[in-house]
N, C-alpha and C positions, 0 to 999 in steps of 0.2 A: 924474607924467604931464606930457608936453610941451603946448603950446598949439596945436601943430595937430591934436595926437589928443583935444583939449576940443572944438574946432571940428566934427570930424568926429560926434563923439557928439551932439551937440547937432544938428545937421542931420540925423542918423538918426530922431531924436525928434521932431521938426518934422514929417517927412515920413508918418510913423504918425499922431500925430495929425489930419493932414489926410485922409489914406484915413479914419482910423476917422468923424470928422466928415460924410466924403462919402457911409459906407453907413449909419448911423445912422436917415436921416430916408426912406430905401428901405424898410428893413425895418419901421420902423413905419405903412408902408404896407400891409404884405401882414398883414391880419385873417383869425382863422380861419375858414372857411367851413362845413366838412363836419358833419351832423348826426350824431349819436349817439341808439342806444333801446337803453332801460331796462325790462327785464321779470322779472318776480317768479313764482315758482311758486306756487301753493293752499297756503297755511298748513293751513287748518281748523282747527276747535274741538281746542283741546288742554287736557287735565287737570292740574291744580294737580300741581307735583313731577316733570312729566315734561322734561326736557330739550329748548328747544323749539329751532331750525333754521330758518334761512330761506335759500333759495335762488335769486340773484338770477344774469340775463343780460343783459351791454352786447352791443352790436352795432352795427356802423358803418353810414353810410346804405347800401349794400351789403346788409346784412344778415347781413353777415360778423362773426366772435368780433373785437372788442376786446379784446385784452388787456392784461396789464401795468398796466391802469387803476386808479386808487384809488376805493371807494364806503365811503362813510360810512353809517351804519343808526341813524335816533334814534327811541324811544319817547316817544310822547305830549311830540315837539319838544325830546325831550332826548336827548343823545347818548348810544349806546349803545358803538359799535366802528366800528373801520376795519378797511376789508381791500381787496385784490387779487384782479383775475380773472387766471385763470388765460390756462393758452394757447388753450381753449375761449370765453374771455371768461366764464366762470361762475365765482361765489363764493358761497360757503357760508358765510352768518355765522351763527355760534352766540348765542341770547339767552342761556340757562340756562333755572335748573328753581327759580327760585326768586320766582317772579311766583305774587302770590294770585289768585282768581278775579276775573274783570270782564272789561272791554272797552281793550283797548290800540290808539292810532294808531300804526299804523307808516308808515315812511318811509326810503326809500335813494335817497341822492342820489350824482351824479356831477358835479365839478366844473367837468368838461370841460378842454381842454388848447391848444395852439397848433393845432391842425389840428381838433380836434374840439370840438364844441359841447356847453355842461352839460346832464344829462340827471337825471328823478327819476320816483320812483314813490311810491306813498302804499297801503296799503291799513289794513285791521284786523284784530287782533288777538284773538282770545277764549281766554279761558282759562276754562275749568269746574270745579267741586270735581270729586275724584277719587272713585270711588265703591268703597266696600270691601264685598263680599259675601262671604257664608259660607253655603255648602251643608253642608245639615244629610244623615249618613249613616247610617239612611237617613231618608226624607226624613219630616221631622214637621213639624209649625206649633205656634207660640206658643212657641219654645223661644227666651229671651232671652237678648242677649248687651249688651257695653258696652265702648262706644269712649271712650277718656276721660272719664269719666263718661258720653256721651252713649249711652241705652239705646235698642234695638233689636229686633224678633223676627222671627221665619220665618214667611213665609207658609205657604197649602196646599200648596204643591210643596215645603218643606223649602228655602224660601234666605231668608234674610236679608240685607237690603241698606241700607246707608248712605252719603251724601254724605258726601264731606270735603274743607273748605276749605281746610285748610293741611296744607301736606307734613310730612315728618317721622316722627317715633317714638312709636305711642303704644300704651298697656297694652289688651291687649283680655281682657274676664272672659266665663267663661258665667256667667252668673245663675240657677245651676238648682243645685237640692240633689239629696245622692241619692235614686233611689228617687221621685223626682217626678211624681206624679199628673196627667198631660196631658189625661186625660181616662177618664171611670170603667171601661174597659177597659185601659189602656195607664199602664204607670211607666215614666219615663227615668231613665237616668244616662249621666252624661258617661262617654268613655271613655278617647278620644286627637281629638288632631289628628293632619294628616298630618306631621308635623314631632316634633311634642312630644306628655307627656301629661299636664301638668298644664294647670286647667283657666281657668288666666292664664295669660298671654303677651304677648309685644310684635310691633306688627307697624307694621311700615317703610311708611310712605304716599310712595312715588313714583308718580304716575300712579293706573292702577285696581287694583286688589288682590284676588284671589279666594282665596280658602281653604276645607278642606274640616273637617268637625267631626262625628267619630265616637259615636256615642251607642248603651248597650244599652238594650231595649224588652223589658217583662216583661209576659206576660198572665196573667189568671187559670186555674186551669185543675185539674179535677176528675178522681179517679179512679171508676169504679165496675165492683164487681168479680163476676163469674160464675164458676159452674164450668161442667164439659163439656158441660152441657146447657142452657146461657145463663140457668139462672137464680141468682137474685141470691143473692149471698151477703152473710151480716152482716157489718157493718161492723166491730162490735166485736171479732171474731176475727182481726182483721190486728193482728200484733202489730206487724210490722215492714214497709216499702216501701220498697226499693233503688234507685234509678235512676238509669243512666251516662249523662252528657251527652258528645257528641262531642268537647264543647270540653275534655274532661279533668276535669269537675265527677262526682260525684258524692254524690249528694244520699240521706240516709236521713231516713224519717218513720213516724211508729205508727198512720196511718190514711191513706184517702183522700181526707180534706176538701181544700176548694179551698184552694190556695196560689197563689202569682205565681211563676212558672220564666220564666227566658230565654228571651227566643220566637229569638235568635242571637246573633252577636259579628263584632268588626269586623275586619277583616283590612286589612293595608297591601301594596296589588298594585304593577305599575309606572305604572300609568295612575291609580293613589289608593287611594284606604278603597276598600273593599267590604263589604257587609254578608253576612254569611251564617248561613244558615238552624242550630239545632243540631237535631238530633234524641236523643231520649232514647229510651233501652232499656232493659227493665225488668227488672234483676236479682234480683231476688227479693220473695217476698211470702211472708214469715213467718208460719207457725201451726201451735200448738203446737209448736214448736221444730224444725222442716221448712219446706223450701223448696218453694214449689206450685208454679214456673214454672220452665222451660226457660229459663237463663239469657239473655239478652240476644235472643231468638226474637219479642220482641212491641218492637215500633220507635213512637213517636210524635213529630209536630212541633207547637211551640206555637202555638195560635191560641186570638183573644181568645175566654173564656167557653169552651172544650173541653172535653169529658169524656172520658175516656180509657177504653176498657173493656178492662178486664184477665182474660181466664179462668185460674183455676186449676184444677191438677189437683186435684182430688179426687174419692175415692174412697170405696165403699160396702164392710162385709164383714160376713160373717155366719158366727158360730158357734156348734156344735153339742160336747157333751163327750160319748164314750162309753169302755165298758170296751174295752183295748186290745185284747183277747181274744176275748169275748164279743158287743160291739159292744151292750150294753144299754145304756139313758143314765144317765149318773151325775155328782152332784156340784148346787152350789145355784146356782153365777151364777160368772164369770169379773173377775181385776181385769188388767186392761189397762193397759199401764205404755206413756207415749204418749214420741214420740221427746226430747222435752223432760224429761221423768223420772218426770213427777209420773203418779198411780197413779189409777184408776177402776174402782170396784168399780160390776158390772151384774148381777141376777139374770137367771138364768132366766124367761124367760115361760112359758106355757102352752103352746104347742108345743114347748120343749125347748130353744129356740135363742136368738141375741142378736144384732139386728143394727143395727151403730155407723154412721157417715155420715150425710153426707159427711165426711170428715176427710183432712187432707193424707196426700201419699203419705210414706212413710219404714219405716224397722224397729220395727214393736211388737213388744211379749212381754206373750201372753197366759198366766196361769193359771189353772186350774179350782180353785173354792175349792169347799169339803164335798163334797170329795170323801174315802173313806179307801183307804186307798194313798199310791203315786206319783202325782203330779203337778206334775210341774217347767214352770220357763216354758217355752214354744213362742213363739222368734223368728218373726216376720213380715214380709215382707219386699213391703207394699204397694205393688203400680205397676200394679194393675186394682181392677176388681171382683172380690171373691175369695169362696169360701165355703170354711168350714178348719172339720174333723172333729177335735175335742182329743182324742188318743188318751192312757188314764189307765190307769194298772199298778194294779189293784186287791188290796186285799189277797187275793182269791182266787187272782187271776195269781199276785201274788207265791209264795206258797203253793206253788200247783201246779209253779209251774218250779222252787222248791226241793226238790220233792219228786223231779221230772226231773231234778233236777241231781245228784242223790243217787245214783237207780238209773244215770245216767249213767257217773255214776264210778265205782261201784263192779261198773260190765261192765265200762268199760275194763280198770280194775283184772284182773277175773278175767278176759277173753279173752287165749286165748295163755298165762296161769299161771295154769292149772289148783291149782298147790302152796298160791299164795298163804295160802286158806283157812287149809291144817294147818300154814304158817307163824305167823301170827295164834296156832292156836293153841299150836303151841311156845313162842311168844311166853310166850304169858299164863298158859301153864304152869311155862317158868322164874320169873317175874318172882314169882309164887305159892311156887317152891322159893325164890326167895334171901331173903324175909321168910322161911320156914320155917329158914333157916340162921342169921336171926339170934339164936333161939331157941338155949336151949340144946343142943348138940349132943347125938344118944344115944350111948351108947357102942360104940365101932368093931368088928365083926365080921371074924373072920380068914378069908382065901381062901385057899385052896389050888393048889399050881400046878396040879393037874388041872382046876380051877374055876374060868373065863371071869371071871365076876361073880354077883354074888348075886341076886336079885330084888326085893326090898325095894323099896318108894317112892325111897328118898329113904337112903341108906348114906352117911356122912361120914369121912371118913381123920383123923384130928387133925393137926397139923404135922408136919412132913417127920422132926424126929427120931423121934418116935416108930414110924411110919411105917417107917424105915429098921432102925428094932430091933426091929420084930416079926418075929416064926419067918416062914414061908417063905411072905411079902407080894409078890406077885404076879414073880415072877421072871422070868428071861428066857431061860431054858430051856440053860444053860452046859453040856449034851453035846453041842449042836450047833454048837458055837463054836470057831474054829478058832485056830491060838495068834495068828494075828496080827492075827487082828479081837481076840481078849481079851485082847492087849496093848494096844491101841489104849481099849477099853472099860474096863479097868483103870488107865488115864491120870488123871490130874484133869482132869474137865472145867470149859470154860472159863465162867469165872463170870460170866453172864447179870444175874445180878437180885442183891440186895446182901439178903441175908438176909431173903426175903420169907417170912413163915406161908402155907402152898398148902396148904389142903383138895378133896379128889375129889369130884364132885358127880355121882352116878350117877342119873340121872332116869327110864332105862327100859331095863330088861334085853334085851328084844327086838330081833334088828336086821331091819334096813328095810334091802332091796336098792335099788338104783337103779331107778329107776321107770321103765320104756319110756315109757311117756306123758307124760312131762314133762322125762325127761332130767335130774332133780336129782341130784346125787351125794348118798345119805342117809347118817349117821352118827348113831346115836344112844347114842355114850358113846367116852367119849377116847381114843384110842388105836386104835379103829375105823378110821378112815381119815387116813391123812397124804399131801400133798400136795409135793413137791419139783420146782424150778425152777429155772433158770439164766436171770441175769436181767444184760446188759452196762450196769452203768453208764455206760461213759463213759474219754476220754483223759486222763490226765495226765499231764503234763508232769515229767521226773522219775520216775514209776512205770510210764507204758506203760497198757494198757487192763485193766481193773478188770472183776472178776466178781463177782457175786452168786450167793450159793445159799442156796436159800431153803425152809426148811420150815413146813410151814402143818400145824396140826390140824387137820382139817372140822368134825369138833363143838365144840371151844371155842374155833376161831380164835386159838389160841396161832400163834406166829410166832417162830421163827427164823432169823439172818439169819447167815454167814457171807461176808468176801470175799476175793478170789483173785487173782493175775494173768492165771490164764490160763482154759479153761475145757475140761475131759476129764473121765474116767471116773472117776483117780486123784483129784480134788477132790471130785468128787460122791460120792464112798465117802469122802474123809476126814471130811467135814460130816456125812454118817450118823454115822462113828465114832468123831470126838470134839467134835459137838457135840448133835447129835439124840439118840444111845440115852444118850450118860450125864445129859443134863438130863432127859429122862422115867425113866430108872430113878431117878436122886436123889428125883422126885418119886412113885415106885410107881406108876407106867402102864405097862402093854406094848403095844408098838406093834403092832397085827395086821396092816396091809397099808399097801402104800404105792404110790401111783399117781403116774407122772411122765407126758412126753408122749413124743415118739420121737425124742428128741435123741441123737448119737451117744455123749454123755457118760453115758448112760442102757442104751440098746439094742445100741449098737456099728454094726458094718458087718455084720455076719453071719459074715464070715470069723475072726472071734474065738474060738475054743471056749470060754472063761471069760473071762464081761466082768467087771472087777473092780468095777462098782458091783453088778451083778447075787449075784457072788458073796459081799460084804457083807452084803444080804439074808439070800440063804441061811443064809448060815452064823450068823447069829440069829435064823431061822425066823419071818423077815420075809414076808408072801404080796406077790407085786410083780403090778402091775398098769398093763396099759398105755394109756393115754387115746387112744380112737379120735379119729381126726383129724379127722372130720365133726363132733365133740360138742367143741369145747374150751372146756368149762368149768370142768376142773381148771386150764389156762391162764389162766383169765379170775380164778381164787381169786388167785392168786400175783399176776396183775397188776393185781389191785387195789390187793392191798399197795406193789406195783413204784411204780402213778403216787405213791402217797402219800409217798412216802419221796424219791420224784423231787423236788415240793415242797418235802418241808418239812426235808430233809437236804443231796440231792446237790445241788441247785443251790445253798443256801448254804456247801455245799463247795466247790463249782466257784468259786467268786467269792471267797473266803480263800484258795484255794489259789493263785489269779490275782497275787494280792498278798501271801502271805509264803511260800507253796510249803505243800506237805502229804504224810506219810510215809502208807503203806497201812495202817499199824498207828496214827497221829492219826484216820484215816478210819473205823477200825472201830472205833474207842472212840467218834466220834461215834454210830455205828449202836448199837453198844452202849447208848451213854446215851436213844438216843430208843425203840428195844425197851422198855426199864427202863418207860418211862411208857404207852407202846403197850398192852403185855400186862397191867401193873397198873392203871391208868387206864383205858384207853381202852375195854377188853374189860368191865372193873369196869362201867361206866355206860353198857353198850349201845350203844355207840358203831361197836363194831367190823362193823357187818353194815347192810346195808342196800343201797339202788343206789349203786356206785360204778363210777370209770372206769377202766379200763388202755391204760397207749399200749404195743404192740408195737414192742420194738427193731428188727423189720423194716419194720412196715408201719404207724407210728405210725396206727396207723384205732382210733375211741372204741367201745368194748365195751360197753356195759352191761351190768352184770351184778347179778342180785339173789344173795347170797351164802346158802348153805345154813347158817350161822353161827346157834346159838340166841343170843337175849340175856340177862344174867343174869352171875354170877362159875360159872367154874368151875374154875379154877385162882385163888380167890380167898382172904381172910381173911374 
């Protein structure tokens, strides 16, 4: 730097310090003058823990906001904080919450500034303990609680109240056990707070503190029980006492003594606890193993010392035993089985009767003891006053309606068959000849073909050989035989029965026309009447449809069965000719008439001049006879046999055949083999006659039919 630009700087600096020098002693002239006020808002009493605020305002002499101003705030001359007023000139200083109780000086001052004057304010301070109360729900006294150790209890209105000096956290207990005795009506127990439910806790002391403290209250409280007419009933009869509390309690007990029940319970709403009331309803009241009450219909609410009166139903009855018939009294006293099980024997009084109650309602079973006869229990079914007549079957009743029961049946029996009777005793007449056959036989007397039959009781043939070699044993008249029925007759016939011994069993020479009055077809000896039928088994598969022809004896319910493919005139004359006349001539019977119904394989069309079944007849001096269409109970003989064979042959034909097929000639060996035991068995032991059924191949409709069949062997050994 040169020396005149030294020169220059220095004279700049010369010249500053002389101005600064010259306003210096100006300015420390001019002192502030303008006042300033300092004003404070109403602290008041505030509680230990509470946050406390103080709210102070500068204001210039004007009376206008100061702002931007700094004020200082000291407690009891010691400084607390600084702060700033705003653009209002107001500032909000914060003390805390952490001042204990007493008397504080305060004081905020303002320093004051170049324009404005220092300014202050002073007042005081109180701080109080904070006080924590507990409302008891609902409201009781003397129920103690404990603030840090320090103990406390509830007045008469249910609150409890304590001071507290210092802020903070402290454990607060109820002091009260359960079930606690507050007074000789009334037990507490703790139940919740409104927060928690155990019966410690901690509670936060900022300021004042309320809280609420839920409690159940039990009173005493008595049953006593009526029936329908309010009077008392014993106590000792209650076995059992049921009762539903609102609150989801249910409570069971074996009498009415007094107990302590919930007089409520405490509920949490939005506004706190609430106490509410329960009410109880009384489900049942046991005795003798019945319920006397209308479930839940009788309602009670606890108060202290109550008695509750409960009625039950119960009921009176009264009764009386007489003959069920007669209506005279009978029997010594009644035992009474109660709905619980167990049994009470009561006599008779002197009027005749017995009467129980009150006793609950339910189903007894009464019976009449010494009585003789019947007398079973009689359920009862109590829900009144009842009076009940024990009706008893005495052995006289019994008796008598056996005796009714008898002529009963045995009208049914003979109305409408008339026969029944001189069935019975045909009956009992064979069953008399086949013990006389098992005797030794007498020796066999020869007939003559002029001579029907002999008259004897009781004539026995000995086996078929002999039989067939005696002189001229009942023949079949061969000048009226034409050559081609006695080639047919001179056939072997087809062998039936496997070497059976058949003795003749003539029982009574006389014959019996058919009865007008009862429509029976009568036969009384073999050969009398035969019956022949055409009977359609059925389709199979492989053979086409299957006939049956069927000859029936009327007096010994022999049975012969031949089948067929088809079913005409020429069938029903072959079955005459080679299996009917030569299995009765092998056996020495002559067949005298033979009744069929008006089938065309029988009768023809009319337009026929020789029906060739007809002609068969004849020409073996066969009488043919034709079953009026009103009476078919020559039909009903065959379709006896028909349904039986349906049974117990063709349908297990039909279902072998289903599954491995079946020849007409496999099918008549089965008939064959079942005949075999039919005519020797089945006729043997009575078996063959009695009510059976037949289905018609037209009109499958059930017949009943009683069979003119005697019982007994007569084609027997």
């Amino acid at each position: 730097m040169s020396t005149r630009q030294s020169l220059k700087l220095v004279a700049i600096i010369l010249v500053l310090l002389s101005a600064a020098a010259a306003i210096m002693p100006a300015y420390a002239q001019d002192a502030p003058d303008l006042p300033s006020t300092l004003t404070l808002d109403p602290v008041g009493v505030q509680p230990i823990g509470t946050p406390i605020t103080v709210m102070a305002h500068l204001k210039d002499s004007d009376g206008g906001p100061n702002p931007n101003k700094v004020l200082n705030l000291y407690l009891d001359d010691v400084f607390v904080r600084r702060t700033r007023t705003d653009d209002k000139g107001a500032a909000s200083i914060r003390i805390g919450n952490d001042l204990t109780a007493g008397k504080y000086a305060l004081r905020i001052d303002f320093q004051g500034t170049q324009a404005y004057l220092p300014s202050s304010i002073s007042t005081t301070l109180i701080v109080r303990p904070a006080e924590l109360t507990v409302n008891i729900i609902p409201p009781l006294a003397n129920i103690p609680f404990s603030l840090n150790g320090q103990k406390f209890i509830s007045d008469d209105k249910g609150v409890a109240r304590l001071a507290v000096y210092k802020a903070g956290d402290f454990p607060l207990d109820v002091l009260l056990d359960a079930d606690t005795e507050v007074s000789p009506d009334t037990r507490v127990t703790f139940d919740r707070w409104q927060d928690e439910y155990q019966p410690r806790r901690t509670v936060t002391i900022k300021g004042d503190v309320s809280i609420e403290a839920g409690f159940n209250v039990s009173h005493p409280v008595s049953q006593a029980f009526v029936d329908l007419s309010n009077n008392p009933v014993d106590m000792s009869r209650i076995e059992t006492l049921t009762l539903q509390g609102t609150d989801g309690s249910k409570l069971t007990f074996d009498d009415g003594s007094e107990r302590w029940l919930r007089a409520g319970r405490i509920a949490r709403r939005q506004t706190g606890l609430e106490a509410t009331q329960i009410m109880y309803s009384v489900e049942s009241v046991m005795i003798n193993g019945s319920n006397t009450v209308n479930r839940y219909q009788q309602r009670f609410f606890v108060k202290p010392n109550s008695v509750w009166p409960i009625q039950l139903l119960l009921y009176h009855a009264t009764f009386r035993a007489e003959d069920a018939v007669f209506g005279f009294h009978i029997g010594k006293g009644i035992n009474v089985k109660y709905p619980d099980g167990h049994i009470e024997y009561m006599p008779f009084g002197k009027d005749n009767q017995i009467s129980i109650g009150p006793v609950p309602r339910g189903v007894y079973k009464v019976q009449v003891i010494g009585a003789s006869g019947m007398a079973p229990e009689t359920p009862l079914a109590l829900s009144r006053n009842q009076e009940l007549d024990l009706k008893v079957l005495s052995s006289l009743n019994i008796g008598l309606a056996a005796a009714l029961g008898m002529v009963g049946v045995f009208g049914l029996l003979i109305y409408g068959r008339p026969y029944l009777p001189l069935l019975a005793f045909r009956t009992t007449r064979d069953i008399v000849t086949l013990r006389f056959l098992r005797k030794p036989a007498p020796k066999p007397a020869l007939l003559t073909a002029n001579v029907q039959y002999l008259l004897p009781e009781a004539t026995v043939i000995q086996p078929v050989e002999a039989a067939l070699t005696a002189a001229p044993l009942l023949t079949m008249q061969p000048e009226v035989v034409d050559e081609a029925v006695e080639e047919h007759v001179s056939s072997e016939p087809t062998p039936l029965f496997d070497n059976q011994p058949v003795a003749l069993v003539v029982s009574e020479p006389a014959i019996i026309e058919p009865s007008e009055k009862t429509g029976i077809i009568g036969s009384t000896y073999p050969g009398y009447l035969g019956v022949q039928d055409s009977y359609h088994v059925g389709t199979f598969e492989g053979i086409g449809d299957v006939y049956q022809q069927t000859y029936i004896d009327v007096y010994s319910g022999v049975a012969l069965v031949k089948l067929y493919d088809r079913k005409d005139s020429r069938v029903a004359a072959d079955m005459l000719n080679k299996t009917v006349l030569p299995w009765f001539k092998q056996h020495g019977v002559v067949i005298k008439r033979v009744m069929t119904d008006r089938g065309r394989e029988y009768l023809g069309t009319g337009q026929q001049k020789k029906h060739k079944y007809q002609a068969a007849l004849a020409s073996v001096g066969i009488e043919y006879v034709k079953n009026d269409s009103k009476d078919p109970q020559s039909n009903d003989i065959c379709a006896a046999l028909h349904q039986t064979m349906r049974k117990e042959v063709y349908n297990k034909a039909l279902a072998k055949h289903k599954k491995q097929g079946m020849s007409l000639e496999a099918l008549q060996q089965a008939v064959d083999a079942w005949l075999n035991v039919y005519n020797s068995e089945h006729l043997l032991n009575g078996e063959g006659q009695g009510k059976q059924s037949s289905i018609s191949s037209n009109t499958k409709d059930e017949v009943e039919y009683v069979g003119p069949r005697v019982s007994g062997a007569i084609f027997a050994s």
